[in-house]
ROTI-235291 format. One record per residue: x, y, z of N, C-alpha, C in turn; residue in one letter. Coordinates in steps of 0.2 Angstrom, whole numbers, padded with zeros to 4 digits, always signed. Example, Ala and Ser with C-alpha at 12.3 -4.5 7.8 and 13.67 -1.06 7.14 Angstrom:
// residues 2
+0066-0028+0039+0062-0022+0039+0066-0016+0039a +0064-0011+0035+0068-0005+0036+0064+0000+0039s 
END
This chain:
// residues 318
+0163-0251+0107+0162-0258+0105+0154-0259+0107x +0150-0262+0104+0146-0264+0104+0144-0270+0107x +0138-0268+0113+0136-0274+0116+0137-0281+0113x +0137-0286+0115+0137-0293+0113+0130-0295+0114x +0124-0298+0109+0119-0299+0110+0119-0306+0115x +0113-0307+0118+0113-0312+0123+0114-0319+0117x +0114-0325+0120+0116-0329+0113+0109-0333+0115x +0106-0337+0109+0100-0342+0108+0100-0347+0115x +0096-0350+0121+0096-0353+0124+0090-0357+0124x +0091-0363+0126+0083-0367+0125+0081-0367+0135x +0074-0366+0133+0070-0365+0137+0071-0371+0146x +0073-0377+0142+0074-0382+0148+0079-0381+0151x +0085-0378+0148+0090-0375+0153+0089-0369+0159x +0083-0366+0156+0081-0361+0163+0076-0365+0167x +0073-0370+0166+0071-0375+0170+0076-0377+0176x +0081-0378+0173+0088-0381+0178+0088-0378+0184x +0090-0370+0178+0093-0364+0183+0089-0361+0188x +0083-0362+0187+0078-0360+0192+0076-0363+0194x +0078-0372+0193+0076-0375+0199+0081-0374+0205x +0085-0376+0203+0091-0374+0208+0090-0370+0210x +0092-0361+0208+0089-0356+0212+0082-0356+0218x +0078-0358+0215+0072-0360+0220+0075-0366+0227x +0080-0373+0226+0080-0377+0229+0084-0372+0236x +0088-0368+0234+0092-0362+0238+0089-0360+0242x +0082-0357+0241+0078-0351+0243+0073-0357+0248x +0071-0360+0247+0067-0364+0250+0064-0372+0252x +0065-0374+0255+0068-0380+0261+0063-0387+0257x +0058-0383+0255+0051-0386+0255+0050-0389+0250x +0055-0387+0245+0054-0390+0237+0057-0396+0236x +0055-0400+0233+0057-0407+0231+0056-0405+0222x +0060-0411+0219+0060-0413+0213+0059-0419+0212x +0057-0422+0206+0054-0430+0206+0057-0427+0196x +0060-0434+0193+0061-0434+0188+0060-0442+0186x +0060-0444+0179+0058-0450+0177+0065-0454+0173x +0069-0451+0177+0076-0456+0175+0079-0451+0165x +0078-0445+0168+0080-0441+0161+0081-0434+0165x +0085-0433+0171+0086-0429+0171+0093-0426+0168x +0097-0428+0163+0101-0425+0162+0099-0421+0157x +0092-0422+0152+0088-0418+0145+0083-0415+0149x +0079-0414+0156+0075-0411+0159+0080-0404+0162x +0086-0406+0164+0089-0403+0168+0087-0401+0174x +0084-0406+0176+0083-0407+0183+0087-0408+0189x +0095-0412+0184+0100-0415+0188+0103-0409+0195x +0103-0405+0191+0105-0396+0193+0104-0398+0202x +0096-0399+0202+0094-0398+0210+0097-0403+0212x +0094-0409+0207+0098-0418+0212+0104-0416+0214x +0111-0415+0212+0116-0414+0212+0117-0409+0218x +0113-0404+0221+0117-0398+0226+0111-0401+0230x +0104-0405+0230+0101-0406+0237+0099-0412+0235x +0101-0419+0234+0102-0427+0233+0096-0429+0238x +0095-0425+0247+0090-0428+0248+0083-0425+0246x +0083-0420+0243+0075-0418+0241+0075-0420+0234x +0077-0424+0231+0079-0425+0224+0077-0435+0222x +0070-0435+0219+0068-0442+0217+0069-0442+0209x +0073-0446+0207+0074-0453+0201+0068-0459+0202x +0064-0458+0198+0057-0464+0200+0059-0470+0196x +0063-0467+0193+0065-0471+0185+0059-0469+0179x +0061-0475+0176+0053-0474+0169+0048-0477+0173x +0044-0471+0178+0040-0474+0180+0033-0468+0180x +0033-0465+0175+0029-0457+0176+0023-0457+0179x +0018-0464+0177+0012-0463+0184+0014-0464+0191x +0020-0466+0191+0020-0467+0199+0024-0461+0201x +0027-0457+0196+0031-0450+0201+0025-0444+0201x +0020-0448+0196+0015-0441+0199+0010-0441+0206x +0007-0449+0207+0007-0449+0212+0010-0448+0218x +0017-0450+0217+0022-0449+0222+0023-0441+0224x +0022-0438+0219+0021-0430+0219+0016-0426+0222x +0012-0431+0222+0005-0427+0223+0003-0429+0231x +0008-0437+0232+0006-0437+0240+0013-0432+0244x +0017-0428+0240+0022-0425+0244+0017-0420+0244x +0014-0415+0238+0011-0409+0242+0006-0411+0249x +0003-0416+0248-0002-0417+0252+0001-0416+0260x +0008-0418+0259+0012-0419+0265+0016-0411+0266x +0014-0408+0264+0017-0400+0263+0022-0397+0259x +0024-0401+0256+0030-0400+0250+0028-0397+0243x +0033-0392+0242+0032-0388+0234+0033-0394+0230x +0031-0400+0226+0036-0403+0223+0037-0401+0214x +0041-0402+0210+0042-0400+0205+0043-0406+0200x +0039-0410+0197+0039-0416+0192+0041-0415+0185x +0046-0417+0185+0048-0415+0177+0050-0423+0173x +0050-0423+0166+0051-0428+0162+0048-0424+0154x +0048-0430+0148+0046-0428+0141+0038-0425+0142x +0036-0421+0138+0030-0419+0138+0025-0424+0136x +0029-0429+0132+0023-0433+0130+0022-0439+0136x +0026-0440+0140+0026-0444+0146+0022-0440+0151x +0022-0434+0152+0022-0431+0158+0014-0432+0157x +0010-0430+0150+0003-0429+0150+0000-0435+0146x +0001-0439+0144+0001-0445+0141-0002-0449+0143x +0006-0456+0145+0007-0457+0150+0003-0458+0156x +0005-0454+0160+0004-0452+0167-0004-0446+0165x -0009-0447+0161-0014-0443+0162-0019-0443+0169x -0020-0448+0167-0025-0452+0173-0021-0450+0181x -0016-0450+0181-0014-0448+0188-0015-0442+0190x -0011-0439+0183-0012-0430+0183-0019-0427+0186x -0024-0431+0181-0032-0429+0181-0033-0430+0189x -0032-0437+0192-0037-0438+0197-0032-0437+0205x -0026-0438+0203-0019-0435+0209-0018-0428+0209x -0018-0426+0205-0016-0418+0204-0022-0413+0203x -0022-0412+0198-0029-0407+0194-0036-0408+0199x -0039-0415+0201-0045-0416+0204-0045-0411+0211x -0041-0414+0215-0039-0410+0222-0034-0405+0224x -0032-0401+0217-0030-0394+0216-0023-0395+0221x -0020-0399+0219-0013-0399+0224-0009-0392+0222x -0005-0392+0224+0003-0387+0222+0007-0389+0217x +0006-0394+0213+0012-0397+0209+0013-0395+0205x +0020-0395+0202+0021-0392+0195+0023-0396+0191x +0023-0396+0186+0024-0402+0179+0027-0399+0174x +0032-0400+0176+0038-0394+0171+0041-0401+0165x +0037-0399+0161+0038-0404+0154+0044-0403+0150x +0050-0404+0148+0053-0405+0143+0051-0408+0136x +0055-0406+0131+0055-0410+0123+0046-0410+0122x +0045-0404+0123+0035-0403+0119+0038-0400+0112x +0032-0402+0108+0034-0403+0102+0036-0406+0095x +0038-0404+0091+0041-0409+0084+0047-0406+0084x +0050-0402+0087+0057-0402+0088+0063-0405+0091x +0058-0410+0095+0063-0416+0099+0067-0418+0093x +0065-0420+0087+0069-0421+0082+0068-0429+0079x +0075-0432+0081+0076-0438+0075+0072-0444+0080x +0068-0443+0089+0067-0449+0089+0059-0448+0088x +0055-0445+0084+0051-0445+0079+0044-0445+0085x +0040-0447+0082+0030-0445+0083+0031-0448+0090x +0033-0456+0091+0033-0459+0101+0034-0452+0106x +0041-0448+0105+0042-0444+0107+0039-0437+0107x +0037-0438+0101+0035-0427+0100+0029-0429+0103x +0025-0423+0109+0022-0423+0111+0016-0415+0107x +0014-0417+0102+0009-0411+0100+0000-0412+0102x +0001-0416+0106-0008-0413+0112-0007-0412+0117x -0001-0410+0118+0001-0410+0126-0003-0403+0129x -0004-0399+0126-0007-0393+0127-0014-0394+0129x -0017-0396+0123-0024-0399+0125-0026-0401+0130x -0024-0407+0131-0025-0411+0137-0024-0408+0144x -0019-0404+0145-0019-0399+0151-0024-0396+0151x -0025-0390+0145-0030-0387+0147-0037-0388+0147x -0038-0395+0147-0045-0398+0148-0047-0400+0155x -0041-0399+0159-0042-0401+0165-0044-0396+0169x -0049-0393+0174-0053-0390+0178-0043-0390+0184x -0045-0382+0186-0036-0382+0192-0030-0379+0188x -0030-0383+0183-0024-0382+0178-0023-0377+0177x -0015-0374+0177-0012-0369+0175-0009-0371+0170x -0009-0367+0162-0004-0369+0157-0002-0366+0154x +0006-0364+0153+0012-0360+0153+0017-0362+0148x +0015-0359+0142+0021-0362+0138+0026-0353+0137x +0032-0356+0139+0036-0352+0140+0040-0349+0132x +0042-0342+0129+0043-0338+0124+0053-0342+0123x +0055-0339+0128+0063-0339+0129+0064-0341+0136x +0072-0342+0135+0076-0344+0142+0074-0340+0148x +0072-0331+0146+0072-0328+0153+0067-0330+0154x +0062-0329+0149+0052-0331+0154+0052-0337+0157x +0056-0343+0153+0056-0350+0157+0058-0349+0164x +0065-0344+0165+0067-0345+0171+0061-0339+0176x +0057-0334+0173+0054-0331+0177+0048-0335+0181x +0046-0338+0173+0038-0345+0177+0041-0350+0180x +0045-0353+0183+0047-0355+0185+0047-0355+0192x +0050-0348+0193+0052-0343+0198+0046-0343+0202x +0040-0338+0199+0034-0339+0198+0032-0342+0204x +0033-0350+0198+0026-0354+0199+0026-0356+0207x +0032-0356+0211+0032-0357+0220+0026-0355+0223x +0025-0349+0222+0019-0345+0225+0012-0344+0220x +0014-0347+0217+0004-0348+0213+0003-0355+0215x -0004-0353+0216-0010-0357+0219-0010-0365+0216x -0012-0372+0217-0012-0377+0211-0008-0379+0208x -0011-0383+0203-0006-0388+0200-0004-0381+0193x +0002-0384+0189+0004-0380+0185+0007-0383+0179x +0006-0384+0174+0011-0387+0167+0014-0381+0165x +0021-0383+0166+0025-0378+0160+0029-0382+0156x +0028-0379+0149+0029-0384+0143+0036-0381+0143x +0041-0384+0140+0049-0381+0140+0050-0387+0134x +0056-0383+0129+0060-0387+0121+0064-0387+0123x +0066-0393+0119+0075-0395+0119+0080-0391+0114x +0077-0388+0110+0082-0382+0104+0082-0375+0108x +0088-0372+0107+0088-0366+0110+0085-0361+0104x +0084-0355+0107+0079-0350+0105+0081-0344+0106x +0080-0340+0101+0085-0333+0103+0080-0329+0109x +0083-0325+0113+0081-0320+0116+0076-0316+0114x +0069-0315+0117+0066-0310+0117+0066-0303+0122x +0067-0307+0127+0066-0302+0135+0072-0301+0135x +0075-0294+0138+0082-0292+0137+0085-0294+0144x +0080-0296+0150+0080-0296+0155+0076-0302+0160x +0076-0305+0164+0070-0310+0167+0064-0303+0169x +0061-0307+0166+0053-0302+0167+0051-0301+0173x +0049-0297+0174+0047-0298+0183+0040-0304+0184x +0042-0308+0184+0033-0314+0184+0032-0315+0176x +0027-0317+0176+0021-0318+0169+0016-0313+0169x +0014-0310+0173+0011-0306+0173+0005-0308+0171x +0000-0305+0165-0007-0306+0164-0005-0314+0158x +0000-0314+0156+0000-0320+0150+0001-0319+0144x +0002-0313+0143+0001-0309+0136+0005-0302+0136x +0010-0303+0133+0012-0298+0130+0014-0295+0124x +0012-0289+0123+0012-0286+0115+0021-0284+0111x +0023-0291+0109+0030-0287+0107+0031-0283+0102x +0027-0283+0098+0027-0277+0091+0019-0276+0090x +0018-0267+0091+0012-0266+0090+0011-0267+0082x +0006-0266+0083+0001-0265+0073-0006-0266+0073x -0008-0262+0064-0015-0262+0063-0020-0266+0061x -0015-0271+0056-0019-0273+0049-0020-0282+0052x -0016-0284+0060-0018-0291+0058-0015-0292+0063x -0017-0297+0070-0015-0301+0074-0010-0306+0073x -0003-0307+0076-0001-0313+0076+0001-0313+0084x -0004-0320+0086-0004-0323+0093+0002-0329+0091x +0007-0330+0094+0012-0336+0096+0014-0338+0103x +0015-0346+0104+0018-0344+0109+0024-0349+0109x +0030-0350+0115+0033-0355+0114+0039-0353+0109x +0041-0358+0104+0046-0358+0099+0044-0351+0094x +0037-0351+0095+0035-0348+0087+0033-0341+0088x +0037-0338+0095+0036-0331+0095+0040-0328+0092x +0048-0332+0091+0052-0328+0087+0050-0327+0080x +0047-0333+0077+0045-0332+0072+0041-0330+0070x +0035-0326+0074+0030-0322+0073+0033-0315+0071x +0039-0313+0075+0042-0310+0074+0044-0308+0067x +0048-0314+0066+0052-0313+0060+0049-0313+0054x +0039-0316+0055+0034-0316+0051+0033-0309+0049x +0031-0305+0056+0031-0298+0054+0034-0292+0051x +0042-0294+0050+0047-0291+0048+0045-0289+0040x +0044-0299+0038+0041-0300+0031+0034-0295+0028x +0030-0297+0033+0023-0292+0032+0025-0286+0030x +0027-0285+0033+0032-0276+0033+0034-0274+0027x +0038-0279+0025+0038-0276+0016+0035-0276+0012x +0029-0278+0014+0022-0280+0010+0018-0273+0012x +0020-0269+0016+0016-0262+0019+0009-0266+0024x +0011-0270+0027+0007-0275+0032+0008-0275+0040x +0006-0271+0044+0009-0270+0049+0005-0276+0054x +0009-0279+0056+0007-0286+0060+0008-0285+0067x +0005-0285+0073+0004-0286+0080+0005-0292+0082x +0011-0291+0085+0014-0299+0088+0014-0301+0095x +0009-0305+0095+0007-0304+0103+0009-0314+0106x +0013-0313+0111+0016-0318+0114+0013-0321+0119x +0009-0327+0118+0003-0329+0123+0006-0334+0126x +0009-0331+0133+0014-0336+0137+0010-0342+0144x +0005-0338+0143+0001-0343+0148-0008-0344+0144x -0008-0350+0142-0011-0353+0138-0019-0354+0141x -0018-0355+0147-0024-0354+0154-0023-0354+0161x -0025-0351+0165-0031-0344+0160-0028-0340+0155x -0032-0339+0149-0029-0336+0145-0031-0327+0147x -0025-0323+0143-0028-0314+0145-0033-0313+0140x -0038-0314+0141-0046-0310+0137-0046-0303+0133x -0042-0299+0140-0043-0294+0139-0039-0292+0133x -0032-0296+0133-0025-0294+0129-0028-0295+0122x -0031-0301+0122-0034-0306+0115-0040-0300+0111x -0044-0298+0117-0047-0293+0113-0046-0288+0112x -0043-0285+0115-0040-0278+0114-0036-0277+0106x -0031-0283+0106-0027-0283+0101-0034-0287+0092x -0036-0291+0094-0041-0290+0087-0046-0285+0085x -0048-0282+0090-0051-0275+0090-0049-0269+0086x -0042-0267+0089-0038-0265+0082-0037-0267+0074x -0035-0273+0075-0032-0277+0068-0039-0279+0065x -0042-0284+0067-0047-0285+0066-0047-0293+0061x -0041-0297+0064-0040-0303+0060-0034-0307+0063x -0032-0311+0063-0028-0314+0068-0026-0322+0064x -0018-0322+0065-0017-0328+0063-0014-0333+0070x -0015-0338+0072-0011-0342+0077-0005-0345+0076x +0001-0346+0080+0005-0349+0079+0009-0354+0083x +0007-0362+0083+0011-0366+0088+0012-0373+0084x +0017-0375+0091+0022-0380+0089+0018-0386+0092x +0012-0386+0089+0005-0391+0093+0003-0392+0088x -0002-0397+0089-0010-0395+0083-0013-0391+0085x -0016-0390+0083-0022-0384+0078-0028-0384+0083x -0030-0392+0087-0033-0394+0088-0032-0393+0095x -0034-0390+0102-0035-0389+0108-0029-0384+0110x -0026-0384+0107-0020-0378+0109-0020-0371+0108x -0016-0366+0105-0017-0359+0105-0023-0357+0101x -0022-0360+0095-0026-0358+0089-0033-0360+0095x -0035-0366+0094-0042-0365+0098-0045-0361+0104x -0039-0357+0106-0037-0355+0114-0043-0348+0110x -0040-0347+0105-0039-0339+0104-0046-0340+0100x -0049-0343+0096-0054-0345+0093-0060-0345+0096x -0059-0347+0102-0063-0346+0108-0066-0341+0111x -0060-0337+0111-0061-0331+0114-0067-0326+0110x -0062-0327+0102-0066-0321+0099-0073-0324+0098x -0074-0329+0097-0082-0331+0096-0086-0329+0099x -0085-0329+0107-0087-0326+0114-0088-0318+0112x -0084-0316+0109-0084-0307+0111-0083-0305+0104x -0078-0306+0099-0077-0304+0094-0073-0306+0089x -0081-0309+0085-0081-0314+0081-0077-0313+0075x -0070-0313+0071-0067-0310+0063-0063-0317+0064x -0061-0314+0056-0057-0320+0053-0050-0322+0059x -0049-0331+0059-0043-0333+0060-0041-0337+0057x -0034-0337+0056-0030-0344+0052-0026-0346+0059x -0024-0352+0058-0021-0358+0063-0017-0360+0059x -0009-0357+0063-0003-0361+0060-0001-0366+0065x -0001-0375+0063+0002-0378+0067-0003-0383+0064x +0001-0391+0068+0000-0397+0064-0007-0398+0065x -0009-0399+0058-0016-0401+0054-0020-0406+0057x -0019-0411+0063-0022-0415+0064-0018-0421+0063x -0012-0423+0062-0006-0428+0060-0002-0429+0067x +0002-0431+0067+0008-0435+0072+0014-0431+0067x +0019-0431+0071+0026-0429+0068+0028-0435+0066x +0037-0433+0065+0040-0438+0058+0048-0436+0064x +0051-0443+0061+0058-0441+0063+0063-0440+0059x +0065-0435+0061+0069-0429+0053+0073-0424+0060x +0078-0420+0057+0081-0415+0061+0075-0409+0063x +0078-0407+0069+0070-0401+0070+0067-0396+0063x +0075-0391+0061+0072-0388+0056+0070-0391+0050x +0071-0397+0048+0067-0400+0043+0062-0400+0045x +0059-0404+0052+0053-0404+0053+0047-0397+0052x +0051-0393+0055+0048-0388+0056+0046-0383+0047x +0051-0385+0045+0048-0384+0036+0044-0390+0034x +0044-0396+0036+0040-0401+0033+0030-0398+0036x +0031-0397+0041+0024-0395+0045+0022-0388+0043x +0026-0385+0041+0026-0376+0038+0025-0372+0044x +0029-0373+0049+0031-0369+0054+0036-0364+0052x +0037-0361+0050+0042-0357+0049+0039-0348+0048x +0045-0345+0048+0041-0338+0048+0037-0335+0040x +0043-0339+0036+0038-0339+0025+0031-0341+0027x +0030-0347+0031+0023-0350+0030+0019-0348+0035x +0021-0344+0042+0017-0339+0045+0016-0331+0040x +0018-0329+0038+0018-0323+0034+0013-0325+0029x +0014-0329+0023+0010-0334+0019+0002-0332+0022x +0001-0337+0026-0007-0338+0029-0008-0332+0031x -0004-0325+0035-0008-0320+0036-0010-0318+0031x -0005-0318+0024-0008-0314+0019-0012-0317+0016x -0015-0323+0016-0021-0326+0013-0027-0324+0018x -0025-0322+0023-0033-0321+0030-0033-0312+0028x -0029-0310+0027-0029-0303+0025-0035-0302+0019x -0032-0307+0013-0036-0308+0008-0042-0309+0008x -0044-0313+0013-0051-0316+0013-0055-0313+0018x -0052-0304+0021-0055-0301+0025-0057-0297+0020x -0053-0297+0016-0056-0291+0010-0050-0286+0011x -0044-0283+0014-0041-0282+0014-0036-0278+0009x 
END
């Protein structure tokens, strides 16, 4: 009989389980949530240690402060709420309570994205990425699957600073067959090839996947490369993998604008300047729709990943 494939898991669920697991292991961790830890799944820790465990309410500037005066006092603390709350919101506190004087904190974001779904653009947080990575300190982690969530997680206790990690509310199929040992460099190559880079990271690594599948019939052999820590970005991964291909598409459930695409954009200008296309929202707000409508309405899907490579192939001369 044949093994049973792992089944689809969303990312905020290994938030839970790893936080929990860590509140086991280590006396020192606190959590702080904004009155949603049932969707953060935060509850996991409140529930088995109550006194390390803060409900600020809807109060997100004040649980980052609150957060920020726990490390200062010696405590891991772990800050979790919506993605668009957590860096929105509460930016100002993150910048000048956290990020300015390089605390310990972590900001384990829930519902990043236009996959929150029906309660529309208030909610979906598509600059969330950006605004982390503009801050000096910041670590930022947007996690593939359930194991790497629960691995960066795992992780983040013993990494230096403050940390974003971005976690969805849809579940995702399995990439890793197993929890990773760490995050390693931030980059990993899931499917080699010649003819073209496909960087993803987050929801859109399956379907870089599933883009490549497509290329393939096309006699298109596509590099799917899984950029699971956004900054510091892996330089060396980004170039090594354009080097070969010599052309690269991006893929996030962001704008276009401060996130992977520009992450990777960056890169090559610095070292090795060739064609890129950028899949993800065009400079818009989301819409409230079921997620996969959404994600067809924004052209996230793997036909319009496939799509734009074959147009960047095209205008490589290819």
């Amino acid at each position: 009989m044949a093994a049973e494939l792992p089944k689809p898991r969303a990312t905020r669920e290994a938030y839970g389980d790893a936080l929990l697991k860590l509140g086991g292991l280590h006396e020192d961790i606190v959590a702080l949530d904004a009155d949603l830890s049932g969707s953060t799944k935060s509850g996991k820790f409140g529930g088995a240690f109550p006194d390390r465990f803060f409900n600020v309410g809807i109060a997100e500037a004040n649980m980052m402060n609150m957060a920020a005066g726990l490390a200062v006092g010696g405590k891991i603390p772990y800050a979790s709420t919506f993605a668009v709350f957590a860096t929105g919101r509460a930016f100002d506190q993150v910048r000048q309570s956290i990020a300015q004087p390089n605390l310990p904190v972590r900001i384990c974001a829930s519902h990043g994205g236009i996959t929150v779904g029906e309660d529309g653009c208030s909610h979906q947080s598509v600059e969330d990425i950006g605004l982390m990575r503009m801050l000096p300190n910041m670590r930022v982690v947007v996690p593939a699957d359930y194991n790497q969530a629960y691995a960066a997680v795992m992780e983040s206790y013993v990494l230096p600073g403050p940390i974003y990690i971005r976690m969805g509310r849809p579940v995702v199929p399995p990439l890793y067959e197993n929890t990773p040992s760490g995050l390693g460099s931030g980059a990993d190559i899931l499917r080699p090839g010649s003819d073209i880079s496909l960087f993803a990271c987050g929801i859109m690594a399956a379907k870089a996947l599933a883009a490549a599948d497509e290329l393939k019939k096309r006699d298109i052999s596509a590099e799917v490369v899984n950029i699971s820590v956004l900054k510091p970005i892996d330089e060396e991964t980004v170039v090594d993998s354009l080097s070969r291909t010599g052309c690269a598409v991006t893929a996030e459930e962001h704008s276009i604008i401060g996130g992977l695409g520009g992450a990777i954009s960056q890169v090559a200008s610095e070292h090795i300047p060739v064609r890129i296309g950028r899949l993800g929202l065009r400079d818009v707000f989301g819409k409230s729709g079921l997620p996969d409508q959404l994600l067809e309405e924004f052209h996230l899907t793997a036909r319009h990943l496939a799509e734009l490579s074959g147009l960047v192939l095209q205008s490589k001369g290819c």
